[in-house]
C-alpha positions in Angstrom: 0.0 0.0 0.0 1.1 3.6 -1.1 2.1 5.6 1.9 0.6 8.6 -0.6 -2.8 7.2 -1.0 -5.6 9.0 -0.4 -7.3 9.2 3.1 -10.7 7.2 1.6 -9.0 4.4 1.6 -8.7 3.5 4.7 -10.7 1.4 7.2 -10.0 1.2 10.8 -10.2 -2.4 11.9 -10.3 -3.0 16.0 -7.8 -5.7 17.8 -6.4 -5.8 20.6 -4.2 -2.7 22.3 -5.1 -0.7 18.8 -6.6 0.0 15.7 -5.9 -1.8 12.6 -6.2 -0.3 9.3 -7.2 -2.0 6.0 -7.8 -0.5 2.5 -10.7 -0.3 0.5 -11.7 -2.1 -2.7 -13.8 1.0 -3.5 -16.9 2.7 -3.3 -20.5 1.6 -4.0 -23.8 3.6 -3.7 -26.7 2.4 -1.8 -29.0 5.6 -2.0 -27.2 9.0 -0.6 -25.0 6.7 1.3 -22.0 5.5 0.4 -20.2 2.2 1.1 -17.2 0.2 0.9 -16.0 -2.9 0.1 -13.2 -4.7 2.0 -10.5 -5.7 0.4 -8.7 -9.2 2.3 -7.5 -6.6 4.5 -11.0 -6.5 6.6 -10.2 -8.9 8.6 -6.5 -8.8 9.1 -5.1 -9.2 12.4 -2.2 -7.0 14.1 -1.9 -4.5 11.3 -1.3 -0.9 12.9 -2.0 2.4 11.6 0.8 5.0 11.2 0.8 8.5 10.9 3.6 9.7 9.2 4.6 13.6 9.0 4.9 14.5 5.1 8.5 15.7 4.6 10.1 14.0 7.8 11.1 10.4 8.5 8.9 10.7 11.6 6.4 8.9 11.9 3.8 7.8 15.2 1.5 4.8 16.2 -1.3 6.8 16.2 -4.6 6.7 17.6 -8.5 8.0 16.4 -8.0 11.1 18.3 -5.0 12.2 16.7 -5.5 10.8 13.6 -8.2 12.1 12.3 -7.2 15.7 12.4 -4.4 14.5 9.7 -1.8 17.2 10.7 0.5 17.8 13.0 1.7 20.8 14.3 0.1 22.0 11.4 1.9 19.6 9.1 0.1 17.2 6.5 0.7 13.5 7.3 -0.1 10.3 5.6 -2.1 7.3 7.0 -0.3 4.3 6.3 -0.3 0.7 7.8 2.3 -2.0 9.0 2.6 -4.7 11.1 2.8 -4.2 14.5 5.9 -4.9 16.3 6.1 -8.7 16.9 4.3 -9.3 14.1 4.8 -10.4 10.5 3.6 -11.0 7.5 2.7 -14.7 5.9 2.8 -15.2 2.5 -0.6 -15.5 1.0 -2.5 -14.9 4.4 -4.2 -11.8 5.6 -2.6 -8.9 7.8 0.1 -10.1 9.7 -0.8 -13.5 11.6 2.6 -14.6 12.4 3.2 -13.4 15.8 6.8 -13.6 16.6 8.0 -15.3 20.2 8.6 -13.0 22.9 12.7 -11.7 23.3 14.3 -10.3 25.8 14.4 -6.4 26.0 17.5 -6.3 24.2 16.3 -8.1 21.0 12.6 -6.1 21.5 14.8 -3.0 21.3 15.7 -3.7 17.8 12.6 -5.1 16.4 10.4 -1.6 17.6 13.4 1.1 15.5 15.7 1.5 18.5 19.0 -0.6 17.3 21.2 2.6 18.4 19.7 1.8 21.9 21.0 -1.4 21.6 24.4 -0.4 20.3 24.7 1.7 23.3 23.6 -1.1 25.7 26.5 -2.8 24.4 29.3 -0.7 24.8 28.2 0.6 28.4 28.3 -3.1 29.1 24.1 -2.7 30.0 23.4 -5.3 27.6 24.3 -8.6 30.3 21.2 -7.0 32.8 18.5 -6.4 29.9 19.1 -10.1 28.8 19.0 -11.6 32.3 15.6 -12.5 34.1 14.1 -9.6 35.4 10.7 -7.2 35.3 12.2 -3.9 33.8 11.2 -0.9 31.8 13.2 1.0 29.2 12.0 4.2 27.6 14.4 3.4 24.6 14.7 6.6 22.5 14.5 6.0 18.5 17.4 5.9 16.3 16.4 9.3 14.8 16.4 10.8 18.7 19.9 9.6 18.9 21.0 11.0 15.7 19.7 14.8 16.4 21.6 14.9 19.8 23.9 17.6 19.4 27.5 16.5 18.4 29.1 17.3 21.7 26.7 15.7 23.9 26.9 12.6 22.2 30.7 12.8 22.3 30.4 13.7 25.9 27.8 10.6 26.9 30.0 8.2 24.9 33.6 9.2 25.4 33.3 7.9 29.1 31.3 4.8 28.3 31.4 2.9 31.2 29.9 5.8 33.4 28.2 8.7 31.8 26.7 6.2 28.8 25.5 4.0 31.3 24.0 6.6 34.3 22.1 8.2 30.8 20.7 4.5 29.7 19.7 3.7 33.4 17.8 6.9 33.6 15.7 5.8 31.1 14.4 2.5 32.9 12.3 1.7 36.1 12.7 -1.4 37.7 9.2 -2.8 37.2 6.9 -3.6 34.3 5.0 -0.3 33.5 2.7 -0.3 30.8 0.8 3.0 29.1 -1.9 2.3 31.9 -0.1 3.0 34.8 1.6 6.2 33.2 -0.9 8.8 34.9 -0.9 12.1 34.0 1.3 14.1 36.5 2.5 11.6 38.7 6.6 10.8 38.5 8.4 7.1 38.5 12.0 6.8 40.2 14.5 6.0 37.4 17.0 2.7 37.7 19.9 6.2 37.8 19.9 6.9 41.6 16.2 6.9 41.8 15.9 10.1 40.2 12.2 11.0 39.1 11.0 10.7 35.4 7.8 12.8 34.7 4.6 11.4 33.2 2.4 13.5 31.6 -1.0 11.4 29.9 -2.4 14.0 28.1 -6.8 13.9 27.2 -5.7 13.9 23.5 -4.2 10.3 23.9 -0.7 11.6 23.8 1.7 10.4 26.3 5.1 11.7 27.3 8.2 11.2 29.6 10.0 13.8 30.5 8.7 15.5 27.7 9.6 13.2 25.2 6.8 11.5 23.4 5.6 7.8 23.0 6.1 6.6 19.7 5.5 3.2 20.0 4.2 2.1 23.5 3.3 -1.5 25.8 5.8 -3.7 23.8 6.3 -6.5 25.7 9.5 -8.4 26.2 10.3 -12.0 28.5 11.9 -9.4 31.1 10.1 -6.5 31.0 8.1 -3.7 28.4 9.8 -1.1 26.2 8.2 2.2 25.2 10.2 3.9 21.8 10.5 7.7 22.6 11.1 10.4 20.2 14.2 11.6 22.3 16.7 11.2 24.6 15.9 12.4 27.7 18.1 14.4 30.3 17.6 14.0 34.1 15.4 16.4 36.1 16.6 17.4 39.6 15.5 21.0 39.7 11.9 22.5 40.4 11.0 25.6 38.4 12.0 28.4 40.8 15.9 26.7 40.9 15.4 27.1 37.2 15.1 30.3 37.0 17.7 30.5 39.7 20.5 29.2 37.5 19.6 30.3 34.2 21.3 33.7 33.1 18.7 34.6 30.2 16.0 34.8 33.1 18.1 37.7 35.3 15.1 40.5 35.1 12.3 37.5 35.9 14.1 36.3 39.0 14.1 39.8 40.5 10.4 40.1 39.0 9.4 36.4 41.1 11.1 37.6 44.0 9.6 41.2 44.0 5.9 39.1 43.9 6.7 37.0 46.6 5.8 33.8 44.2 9.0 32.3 44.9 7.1 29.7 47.2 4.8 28.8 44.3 7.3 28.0 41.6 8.9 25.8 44.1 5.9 23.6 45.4 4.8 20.4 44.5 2.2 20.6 41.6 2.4 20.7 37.9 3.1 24.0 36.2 4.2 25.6 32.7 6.2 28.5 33.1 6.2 30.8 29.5 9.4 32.3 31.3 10.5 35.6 29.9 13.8 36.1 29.0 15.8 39.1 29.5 15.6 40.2 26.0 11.6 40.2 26.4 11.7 42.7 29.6 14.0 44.6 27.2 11.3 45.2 24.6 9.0 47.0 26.7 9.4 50.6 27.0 11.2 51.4 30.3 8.1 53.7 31.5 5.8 50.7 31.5 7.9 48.2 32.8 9.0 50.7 35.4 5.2 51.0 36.7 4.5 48.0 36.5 7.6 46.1 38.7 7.1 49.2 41.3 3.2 47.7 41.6 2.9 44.7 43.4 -0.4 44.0 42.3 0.3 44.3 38.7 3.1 42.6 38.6 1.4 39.2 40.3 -1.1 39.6 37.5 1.7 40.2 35.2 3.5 36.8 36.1 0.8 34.6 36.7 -0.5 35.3 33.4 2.8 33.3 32.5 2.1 30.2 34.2 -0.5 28.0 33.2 -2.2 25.9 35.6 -1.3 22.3 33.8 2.5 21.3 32.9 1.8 21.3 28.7 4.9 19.6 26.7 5.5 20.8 23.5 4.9 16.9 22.2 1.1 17.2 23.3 0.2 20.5 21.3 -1.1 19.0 18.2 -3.4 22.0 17.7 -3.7 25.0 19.0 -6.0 25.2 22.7 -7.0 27.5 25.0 -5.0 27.5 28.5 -6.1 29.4 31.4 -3.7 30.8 33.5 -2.8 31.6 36.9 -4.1 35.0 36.3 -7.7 33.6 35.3 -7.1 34.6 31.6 -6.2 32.1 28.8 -3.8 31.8 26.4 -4.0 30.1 22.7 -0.9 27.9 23.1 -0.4 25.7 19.8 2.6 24.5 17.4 3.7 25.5 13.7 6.2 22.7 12.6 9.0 22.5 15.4 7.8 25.9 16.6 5.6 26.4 20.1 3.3 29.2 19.2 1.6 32.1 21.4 -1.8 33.0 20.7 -0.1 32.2 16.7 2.7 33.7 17.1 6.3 31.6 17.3 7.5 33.4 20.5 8.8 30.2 22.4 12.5 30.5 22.2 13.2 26.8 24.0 10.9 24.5 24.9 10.5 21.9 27.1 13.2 22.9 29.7 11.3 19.7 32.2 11.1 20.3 36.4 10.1 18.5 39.1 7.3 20.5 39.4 6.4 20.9 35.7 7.9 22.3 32.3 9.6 25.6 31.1 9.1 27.2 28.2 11.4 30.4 27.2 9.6 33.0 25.6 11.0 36.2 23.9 8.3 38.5 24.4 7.0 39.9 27.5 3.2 38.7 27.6 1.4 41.5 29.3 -2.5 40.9 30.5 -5.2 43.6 30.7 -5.0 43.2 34.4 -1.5 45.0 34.4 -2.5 48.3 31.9 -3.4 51.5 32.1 -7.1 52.7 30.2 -4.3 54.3 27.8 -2.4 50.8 26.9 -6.1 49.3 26.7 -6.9 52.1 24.2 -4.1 51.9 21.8 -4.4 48.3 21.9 -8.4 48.3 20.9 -10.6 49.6 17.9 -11.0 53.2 19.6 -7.4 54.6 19.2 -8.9 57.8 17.2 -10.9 58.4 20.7 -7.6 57.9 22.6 -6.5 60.9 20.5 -9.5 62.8 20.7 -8.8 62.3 25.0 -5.0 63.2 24.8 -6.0 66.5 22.7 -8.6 67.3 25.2 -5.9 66.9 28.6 -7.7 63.8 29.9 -4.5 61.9 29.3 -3.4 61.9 33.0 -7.1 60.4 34.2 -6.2 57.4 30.9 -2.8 56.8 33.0 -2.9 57.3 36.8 -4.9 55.2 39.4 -8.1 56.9 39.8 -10.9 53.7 39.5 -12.6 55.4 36.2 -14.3 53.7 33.1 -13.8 55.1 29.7 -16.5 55.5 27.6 -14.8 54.7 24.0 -16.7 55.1 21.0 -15.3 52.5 18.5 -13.2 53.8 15.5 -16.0 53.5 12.8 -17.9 55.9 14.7 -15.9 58.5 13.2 -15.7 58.0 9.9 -17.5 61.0 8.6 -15.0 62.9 10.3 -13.6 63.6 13.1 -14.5 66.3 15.5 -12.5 69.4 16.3 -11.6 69.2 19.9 -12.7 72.9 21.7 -14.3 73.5 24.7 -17.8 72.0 23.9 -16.0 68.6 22.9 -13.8 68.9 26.1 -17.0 68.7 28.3 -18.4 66.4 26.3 -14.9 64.2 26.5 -15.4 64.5 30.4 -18.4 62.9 30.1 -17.3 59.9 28.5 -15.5 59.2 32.0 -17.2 57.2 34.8 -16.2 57.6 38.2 -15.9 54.1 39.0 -14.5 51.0 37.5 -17.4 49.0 36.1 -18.2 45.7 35.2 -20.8 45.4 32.2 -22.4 42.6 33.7 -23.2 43.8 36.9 -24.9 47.0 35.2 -28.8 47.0 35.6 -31.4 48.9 34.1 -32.0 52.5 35.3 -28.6 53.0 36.9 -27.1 56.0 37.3 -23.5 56.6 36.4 -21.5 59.9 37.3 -19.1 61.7 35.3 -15.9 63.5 35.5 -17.9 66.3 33.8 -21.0 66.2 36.7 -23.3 64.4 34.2 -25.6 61.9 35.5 -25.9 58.6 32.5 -28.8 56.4 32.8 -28.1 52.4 31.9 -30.4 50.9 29.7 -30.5 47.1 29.7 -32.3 44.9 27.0 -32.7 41.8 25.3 -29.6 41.9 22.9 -27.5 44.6 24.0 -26.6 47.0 26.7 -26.8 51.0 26.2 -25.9 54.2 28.3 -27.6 56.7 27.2 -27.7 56.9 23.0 -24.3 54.7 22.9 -24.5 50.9 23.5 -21.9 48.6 23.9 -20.1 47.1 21.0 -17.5 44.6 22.7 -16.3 42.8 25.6 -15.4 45.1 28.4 -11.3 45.0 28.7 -10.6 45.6 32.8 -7.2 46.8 33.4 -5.1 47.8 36.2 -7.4 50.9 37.9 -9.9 51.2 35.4 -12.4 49.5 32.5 -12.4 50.0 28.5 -16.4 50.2 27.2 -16.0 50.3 23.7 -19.0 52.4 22.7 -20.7 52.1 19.2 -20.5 56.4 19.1 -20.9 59.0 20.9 -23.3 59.0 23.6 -25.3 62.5 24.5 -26.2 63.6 27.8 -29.7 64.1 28.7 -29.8 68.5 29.0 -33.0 68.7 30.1 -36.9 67.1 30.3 -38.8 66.0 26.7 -40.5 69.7 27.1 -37.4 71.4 27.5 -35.7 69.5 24.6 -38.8 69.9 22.0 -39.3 73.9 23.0 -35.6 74.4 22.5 -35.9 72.8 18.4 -37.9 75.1 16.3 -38.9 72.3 14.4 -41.3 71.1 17.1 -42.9 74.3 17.4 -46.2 73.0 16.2 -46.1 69.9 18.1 -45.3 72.3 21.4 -48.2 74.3 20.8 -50.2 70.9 20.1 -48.9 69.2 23.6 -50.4 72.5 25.5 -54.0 72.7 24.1 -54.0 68.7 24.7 -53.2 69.4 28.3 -49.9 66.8 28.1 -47.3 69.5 29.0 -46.9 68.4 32.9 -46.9 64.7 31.8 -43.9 65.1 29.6 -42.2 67.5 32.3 -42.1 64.9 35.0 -40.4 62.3 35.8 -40.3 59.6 33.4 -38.8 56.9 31.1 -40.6 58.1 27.7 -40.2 57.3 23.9 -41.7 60.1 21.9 -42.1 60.3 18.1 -42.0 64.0 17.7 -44.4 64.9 14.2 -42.4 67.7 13.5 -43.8 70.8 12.1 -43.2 69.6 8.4 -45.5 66.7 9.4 -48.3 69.0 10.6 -48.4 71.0 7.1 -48.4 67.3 5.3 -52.1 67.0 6.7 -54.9 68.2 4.8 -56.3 71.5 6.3 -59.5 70.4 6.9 -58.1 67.5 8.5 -55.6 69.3 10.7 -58.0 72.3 11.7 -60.3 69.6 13.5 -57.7 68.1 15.1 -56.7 71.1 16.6 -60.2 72.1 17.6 -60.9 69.0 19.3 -58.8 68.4 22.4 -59.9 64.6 23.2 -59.0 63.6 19.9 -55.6 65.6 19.8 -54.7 64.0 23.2 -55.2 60.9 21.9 -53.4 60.9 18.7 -50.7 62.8 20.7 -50.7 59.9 23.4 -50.1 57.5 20.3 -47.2 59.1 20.0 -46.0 58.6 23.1 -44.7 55.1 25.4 -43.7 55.2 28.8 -40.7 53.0 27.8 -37.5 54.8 26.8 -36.1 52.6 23.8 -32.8 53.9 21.9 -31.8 53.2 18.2 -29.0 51.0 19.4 -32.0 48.1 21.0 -33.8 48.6 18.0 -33.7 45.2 16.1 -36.1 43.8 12.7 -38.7 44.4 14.8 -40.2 46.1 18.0 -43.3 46.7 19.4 -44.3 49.1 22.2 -47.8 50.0 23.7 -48.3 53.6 23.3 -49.9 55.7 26.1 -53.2 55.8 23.8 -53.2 52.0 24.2 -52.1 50.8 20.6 -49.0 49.2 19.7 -46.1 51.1 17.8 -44.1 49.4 15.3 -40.2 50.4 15.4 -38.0 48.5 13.1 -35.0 48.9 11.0 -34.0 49.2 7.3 -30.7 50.1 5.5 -29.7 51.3 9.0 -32.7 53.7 9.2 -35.2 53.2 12.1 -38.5 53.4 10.7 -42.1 53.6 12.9 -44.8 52.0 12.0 -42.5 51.6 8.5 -42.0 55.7 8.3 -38.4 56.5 8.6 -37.2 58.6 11.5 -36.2 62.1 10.9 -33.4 61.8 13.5 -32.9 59.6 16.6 -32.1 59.7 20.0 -32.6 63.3 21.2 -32.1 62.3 24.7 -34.0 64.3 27.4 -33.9 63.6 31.5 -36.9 62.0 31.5 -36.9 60.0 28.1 -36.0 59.9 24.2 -37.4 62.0 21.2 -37.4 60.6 17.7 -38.4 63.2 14.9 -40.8 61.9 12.5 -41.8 63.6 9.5 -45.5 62.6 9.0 -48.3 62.2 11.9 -48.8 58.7 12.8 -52.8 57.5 13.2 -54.1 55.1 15.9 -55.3 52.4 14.1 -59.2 51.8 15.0 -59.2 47.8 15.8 -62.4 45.9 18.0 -61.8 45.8 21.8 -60.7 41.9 21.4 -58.2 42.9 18.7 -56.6 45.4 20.8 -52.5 43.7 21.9 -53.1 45.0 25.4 -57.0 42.9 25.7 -56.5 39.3 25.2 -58.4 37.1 22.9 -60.4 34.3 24.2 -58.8 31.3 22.5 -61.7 29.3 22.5 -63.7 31.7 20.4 -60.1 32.2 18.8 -60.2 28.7 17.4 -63.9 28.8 15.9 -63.7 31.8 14.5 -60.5 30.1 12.7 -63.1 26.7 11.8 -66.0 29.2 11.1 -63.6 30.5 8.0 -62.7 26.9 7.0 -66.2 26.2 6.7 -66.9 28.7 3.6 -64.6 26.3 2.0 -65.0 23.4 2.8 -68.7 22.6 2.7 -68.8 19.5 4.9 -67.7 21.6 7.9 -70.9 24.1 7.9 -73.4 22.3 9.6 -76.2 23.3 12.0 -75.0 22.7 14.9 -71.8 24.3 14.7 -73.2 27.4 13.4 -75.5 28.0 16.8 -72.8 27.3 19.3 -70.7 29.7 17.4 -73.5 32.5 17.3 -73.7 31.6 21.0 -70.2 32.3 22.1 -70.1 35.6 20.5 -73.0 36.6 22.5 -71.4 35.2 25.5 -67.9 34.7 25.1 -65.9 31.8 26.8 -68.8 29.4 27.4 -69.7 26.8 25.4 
């Protein structure tokens, strides 16, 4: 079989400790589904799938829950089959049938692609105990691991042979069988080299490692033992991660940093940790201002660190694909692989990997990775859509209030918001700057509806909470919230207005209510719309009035019940910005029939008229200017939305229009129970 064909062709067969893979003969069609026929493979014992990475002589027993992603590390790989070790092939039969007596764990080495093990075994005079009688476990490392040791550390291990060769094989055995079950994820097993501890990690994705190193091939058994083939030679582990960063000289600026925190005892306690350990040149890339607030504030700085250790020791071996990893900090971080390179959030920062403690792995990372916790509203800023606000606050001389440690939240209309120009920044647009600054840091989710915010300018904002978003004032909230060190980002979908005074005082003040003023007085409705309140008027404004026919307007104006109650229709007791406005809304007016708000093209339309202009906020509610008056729409009393309908009489009336067309439905009977309930409705 082709180690280049195509992924159809492949059937997983089970058998006992793993899959079996067999090709297919080729499709048939049974309907929309499609089938396969077997070729002699179906039933072929021991055959074991391999994934191989395209380009590389690597290559893995694999299982379903890596394979079927068919990449690695982002890398293509190919699906092929073999036998599985201790295993071969019969002429003429199926699979692999023959199974192979058991060896000793010198033979097994070189049936499973270890024979450089062995060679080693050999010449550190090892080879006598791993042919004797014994229970033993070697976690032999391939041929290929052996080969990409650096040149002096192989020299190094085998110009001494009888000592340094030796203490390095011993290290990789236990003295006891150990198969893939009993490898538990964080736990440690003393090594045959002075009982020094070798690391397990069995990671949810099936992948298991030692030290860091991977299984390749794993549970293979031999008369005296098992052997597990390992994609590297592993190095013994005696340090936890705080003497790490004790005795490495690339970490000199986080050792001060960890000691400044006081998390010294942390990175020294049992557990299991990875530590994306900044090296000096990453503290260097930060501009000395920030770095300087931030390792002369203790509480930043913890947030700072701890957003470098994740709470689970992650090798490099068991990131097939990129995954989310919270951190210390209560953050996470997208930590996946591109080829041979660890990534951050997708980008190859990881300058050495796998750097293995007693306490969990070490990752080196050339960038500083700084959370929102640790920032200022101004890093937050320049780091989010709003950075043309952020400009609009510097000009104004709020830039001390985006920088210092005043609990605020900023009030950042999104960059879009702008884009038929930006404002010019004078006094007006200072005051209105001001009050785009809370004093308090907030959390959008604990807002609630009707809450009053203050500003840095004196301005009182009103919260408006509803089904699908979350407004203050005429400005609702476009993203996430980002908290940082003193104060929170709102990213605002433009510029919000404060309320100036109550609808009255807002409609007097615009000459192009005049009509509708002078309409609200001889209706009697002026104190209503002075007091307190949470209304939604559609303002006719005075182009609306002159729209009407004469006649038509002159007794409306002469008759003061009528006017008040086509004014009333006008008029909710709801307030309800643009921003909330979806396909559809309805409100009850104050004249008892529902209003229709809706949008189209980005134009909120009532009762599908489009809206002059939106969101003229006043104290006590909102005024939308309409260009045309709207007319309550004369409906029954059970047709009204605020009455319900009986639903008995509901469902007859439904049968009653069947009936005219479909003849065998109208009969006597029917026709005087229903002439009944509408005389006395919700009996029968």
């Amino acid at each position: 079989m082709s180690a280049s064909s195509s992924w159809n062709q492949y059937i997983l067969v089970h058998r006992p400790k793993g899959l079996g893979l067999v090709q297919s003969a080729g499709p048939l069609q049974n309907g929309s589904l499609q089938y396969f026929v077997l070729s002699v493979f179906i039933y072929s014992p021991n055959v074991c799938a391999v994934q191989k990475l395209i380009g590389t002589n690597r290559k893995y027993f694999t299982n379903c829950k890596q394979w079927y992603q068919r990449k690695i590390c982002g890398k293509s790989t190919v699906i092929s089959y073999e036998c599985c070790p201790g295993y071969e092939k019969v002429p003429g039969e199926k699979g692999c049938p023959a199974a192979l007596p058991l060896s000793n764990i010198y033979e097994t080495l070189g049936l499973v692609g270890s024979s450089t093990t062995q060679l080693y075994s050999d010449r550190s005079n090892l080879r006598p105990e791993i042919e004797a009688p014994g229970s033993f476990t070697i976690f032999a490392p391939s041929n290929l691991a052996w080969a990409s040791l650096p040149a002096e550390t192989l020299d190094s291990l085998v110009s001494n042979v009888n000592i340094e060769l030796l203490n390095a094989l011993r290290y990789h055995m236990v003295n006891r069988r150990v198969l893939t079950d009993d490898l538990k994820h964080g736990t440690s097993l003393p090594s045959m080299y002075q009982n020094l501890s070798l690391q397990i990690h069995h990671y949810p994705n099936g992948i298991v490692t030692v030290n860091c190193a991977r299984l390749l091939k794993a549970d293979h058994q031999a008369t005296n033992g098992v052997v597990h083939l390992i994609d590297k030679v592993i190095a013994t582990t005696t340090n936890n991660i705080q003497q790490i960063v004790e005795i490495e000289e690339s970490l000199e600026t986080l050792r001060a940093a960890v000691a400044a925190s006081g998390l010294n005892n942390l990175l020294e306690s049992n557990g299991q940790f990875t530590l994306l350990a900044p090296t000096n040149e990453a503290f260097e890339k930060i501009p000395q201002e920030t770095l300087n607030r931030i390792l002369g504030d203790p509480e930043a700085l913890r947030d700072l660190l701890n957003h470098h250790i994740l709470k689970s020791a992650m090798c490099a071996e068991a990131i097939i694909a990129g995954l989310a990893m919270e951190t210390l900090e209560g953050t996470t971080l997208e930590v996946g692989c591109s080829g041979e390179e660890l990534t951050l959030n997708g980008r190859p920062i990881i300058a050495n990997k796998d750097v293995v403690a007693t306490n969990g792995v070490v990752h080196f990372v050339n960038e500083l990775l700084i959370p929102d916790a640790a920032k200022t509203l101004f890093e937050l800023g320049q780091e989010s859509e709003v950075t043309t606000s952020i400009d609009l606050f510097r000009q104004a001389g709020l830039s001390s209030h985006l920088t210092g440690n005043e609990r605020l939240t900023l009030l950042a209309p999104v960059n879009t918001a702008f884009k038929d120009g930006i404002p010019r920044v004078d006094n007006n647009m200072k005051n209105l700057l001001r009050d785009h600054i809370v004093k308090d840091q907030l959390s959008s989710k604990y807002l609630y509806h009707g809450q009053k915010l203050e500003t840095l300018g004196g301005k009182e904002l009103r919260v408006f909470v509803y089904r699908n978003t979350l407004c203050i004032e005429n400005s609702c909230i476009a993203a996430h919230d980002k908290r940082g060190r003193f104060g929170t980002l709102f990213i605002m979908e433009k510029m919000l207005t404060p309320p100036m005074g109550t609808v009255m005082d807002m409609l007097k003040a615009d000459n192009r209510f005049s009509t509708l003023v002078a309409a609200i007085q001889s209706a009697g409705l002026t104190e209503t719309l002075n007091r307190p309140g949470t209304f939604t008027v559609f303002a006719p404004t005075n182009e609306a009035f002159r729209a009407m026919p004469r006649g038509e307007l002159n007794k409306l104006m002469g008759n003061a019940k009528e006017l008040s109650s086509v004014l009333k229709y006008h008029i909710t007791d709801e307030i309800l910005v643009s921003g909330a406005v979806g396909a559809l809304v309805r409100m009850k007016s104050m004249q008892g029939d529902k209003l229709e708000v809706s949008t189209k093209k980005d134009v909120i339309q009532i009762n599908k008229e489009p809206v002059a202009e939106s969101d003229i906020m006043a104290t006590n509610g909102v005024i939308y200017a309409v260009n045309s008056v709207l007319q309550p729409q004369a409906s029954r009393p059970q047709e009204r939305g605020d009455e319900p309908a009986d639903p008995a009489l509901e469902i007859f009336k439904q049968a009653s229009a069947l009936s005219k067309v479909n003849k065998n439905l109208a009969c006597p009977w029917f026709s005087r129970l229903l002439a009944k309930m509408k005389g006395n409705p919700g009996t029968i």
